[in-house]
C-alpha positions in Angstrom: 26.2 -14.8 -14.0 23.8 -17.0 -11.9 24.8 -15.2 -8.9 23.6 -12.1 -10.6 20.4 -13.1 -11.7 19.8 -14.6 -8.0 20.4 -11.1 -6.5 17.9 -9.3 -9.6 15.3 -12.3 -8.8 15.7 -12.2 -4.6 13.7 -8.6 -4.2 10.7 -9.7 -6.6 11.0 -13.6 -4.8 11.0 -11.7 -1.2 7.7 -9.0 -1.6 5.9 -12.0 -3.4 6.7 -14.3 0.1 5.6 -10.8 2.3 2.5 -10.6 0.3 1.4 -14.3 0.5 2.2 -14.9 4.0 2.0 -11.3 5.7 5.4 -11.5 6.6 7.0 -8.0 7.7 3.9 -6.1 8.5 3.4 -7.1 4.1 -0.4 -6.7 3.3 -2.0 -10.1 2.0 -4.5 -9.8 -1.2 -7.5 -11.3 -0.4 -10.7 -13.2 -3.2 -13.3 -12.2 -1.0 -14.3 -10.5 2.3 -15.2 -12.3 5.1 -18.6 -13.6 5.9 -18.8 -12.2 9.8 -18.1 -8.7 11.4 -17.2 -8.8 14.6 -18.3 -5.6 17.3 -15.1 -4.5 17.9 -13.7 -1.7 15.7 -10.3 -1.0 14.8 -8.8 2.4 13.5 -7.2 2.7 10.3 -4.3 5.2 9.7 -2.9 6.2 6.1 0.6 7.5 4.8 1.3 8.0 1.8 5.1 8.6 0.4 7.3 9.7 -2.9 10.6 8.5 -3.7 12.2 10.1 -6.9 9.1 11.3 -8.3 7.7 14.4 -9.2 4.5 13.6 -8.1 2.0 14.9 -4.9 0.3 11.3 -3.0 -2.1 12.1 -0.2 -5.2 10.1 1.2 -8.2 11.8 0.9 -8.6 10.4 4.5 -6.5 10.8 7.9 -7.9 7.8 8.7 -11.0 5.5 9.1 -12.8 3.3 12.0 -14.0 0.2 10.4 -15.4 -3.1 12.4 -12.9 -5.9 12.1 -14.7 -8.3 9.0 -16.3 -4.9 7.9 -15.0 -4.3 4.0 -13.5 -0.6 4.4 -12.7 1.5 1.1 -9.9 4.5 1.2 -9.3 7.0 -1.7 -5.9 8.5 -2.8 -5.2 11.4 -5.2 -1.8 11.3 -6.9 -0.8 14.2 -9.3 1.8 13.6 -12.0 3.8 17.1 -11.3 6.1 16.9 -14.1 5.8 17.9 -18.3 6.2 14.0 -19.0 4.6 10.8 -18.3 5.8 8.9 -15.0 6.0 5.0 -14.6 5.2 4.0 -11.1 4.7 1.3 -8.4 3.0 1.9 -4.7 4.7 -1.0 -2.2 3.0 -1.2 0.5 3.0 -2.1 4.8 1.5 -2.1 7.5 2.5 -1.3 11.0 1.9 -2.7 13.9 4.0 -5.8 11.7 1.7 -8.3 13.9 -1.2 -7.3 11.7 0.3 -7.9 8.9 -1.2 -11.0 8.2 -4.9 -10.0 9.1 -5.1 -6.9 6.9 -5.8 -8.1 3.5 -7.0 -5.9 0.2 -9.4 -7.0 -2.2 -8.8 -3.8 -4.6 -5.5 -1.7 -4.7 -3.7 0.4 -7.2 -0.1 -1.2 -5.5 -1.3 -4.6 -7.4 -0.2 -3.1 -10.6 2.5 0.0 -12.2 0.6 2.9 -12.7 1.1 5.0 -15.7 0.1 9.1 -14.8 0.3 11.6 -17.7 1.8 15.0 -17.2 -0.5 17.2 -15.1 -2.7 14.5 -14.3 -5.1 13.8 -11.0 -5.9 10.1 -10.7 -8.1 8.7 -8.0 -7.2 5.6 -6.7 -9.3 3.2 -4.2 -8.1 0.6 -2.2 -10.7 -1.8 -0.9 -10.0 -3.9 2.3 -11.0 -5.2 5.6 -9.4 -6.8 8.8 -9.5 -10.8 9.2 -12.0 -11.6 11.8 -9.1 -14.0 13.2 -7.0 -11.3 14.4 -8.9 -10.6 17.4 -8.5 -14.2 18.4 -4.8 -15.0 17.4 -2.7 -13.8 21.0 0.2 -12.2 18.9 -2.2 -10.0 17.7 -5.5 -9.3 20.1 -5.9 -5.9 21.6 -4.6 -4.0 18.1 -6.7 -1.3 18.4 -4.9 1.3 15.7 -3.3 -0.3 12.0 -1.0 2.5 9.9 -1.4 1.2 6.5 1.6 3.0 4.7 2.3 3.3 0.6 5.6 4.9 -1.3 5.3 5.1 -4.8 8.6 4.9 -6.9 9.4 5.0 -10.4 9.1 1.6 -12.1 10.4 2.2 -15.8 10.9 4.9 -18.3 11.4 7.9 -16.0 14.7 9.9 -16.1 14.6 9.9 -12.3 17.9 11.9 -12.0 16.4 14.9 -14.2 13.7 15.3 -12.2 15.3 14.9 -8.5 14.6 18.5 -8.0 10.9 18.6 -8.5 9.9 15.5 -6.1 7.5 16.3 -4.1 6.0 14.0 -1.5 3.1 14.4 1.0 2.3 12.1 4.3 -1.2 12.0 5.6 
């Protein structure tokens, strides 16, 4: 019986370790922005995916060129497709994994589930910025392009299998 509440507990245990420490391209949360923008710009990418939801994601934005320490704010749309409510969660990465650590969010709709009625349009933004220290730390100087990437999937209270058919997904 432990060993089953270990393997429930390990997946919560291991995003909360990715989003504290960066680890595996995992976006930190950040308190506040930093107090210095630095000349050098950095281009943001966004992609936006659907797993077993009948639901339509997309960034409102391909992508964005920010200064690194600049605070940068994206919008995404997500449309509940279906005739019921849908129960969802946005997990979220970054790509080059090196820059991980240095892209950090101050506002996102991945901190929490979402709850989108049927028919509904909700806007999302997610505010954010890149860590002034990247450009200093060797691993990670000369990133000159960051994919920021989010998959919603269904959290609770969705019959997932009913609606298999209708998923709909969109990558921007």
């Amino acid at each position: 019986m432990g060993m089953t509440g270990a393997a429930f507990a390990a997946v919560p245990l291991y995003r909360l370790f990715c989003q504290v420490t960066g680890f595996d391209g995992t976006v930190k949360r950040a308190d506040k922005a930093p107090d210095r923008q630095l000349d050098q710009t950095v281009l943001i990418r966004f992609d936006t995916n659907v797993r077993g939801l009948p639901m339509i994601f997309r960034a409102e934005q391909i992508s964005q060129r920010v200064r690194i320490g600049e605070t940068g704010m994206a919008f995404f749309d997500v449309t509940n497709t279906s005739d019921q409510p849908i129960h969802a969660t946005a997990a979220y990465n970054v790509v080059p994994e090196r820059a991980g650590p240095y892209f950090q969010k101050l506002q996102c709709f991945c901190f929490e589930g979402q709850t989108i009625q049927p028919g509904q349009t909700m806007k999302f933004p997610v505010q954010y910025f890149v860590a002034p220290e990247m450009a200093t730390d060797r691993e990670s100087r000369g990133v000159e392009e960051i994919t920021l990437s989010y998959t919603f999937y269904p959290s609770r209270g969705f019959d997932q299998a009913s609606n298999a058919a209708q998923t709909t997904g969109a990558a921007g």
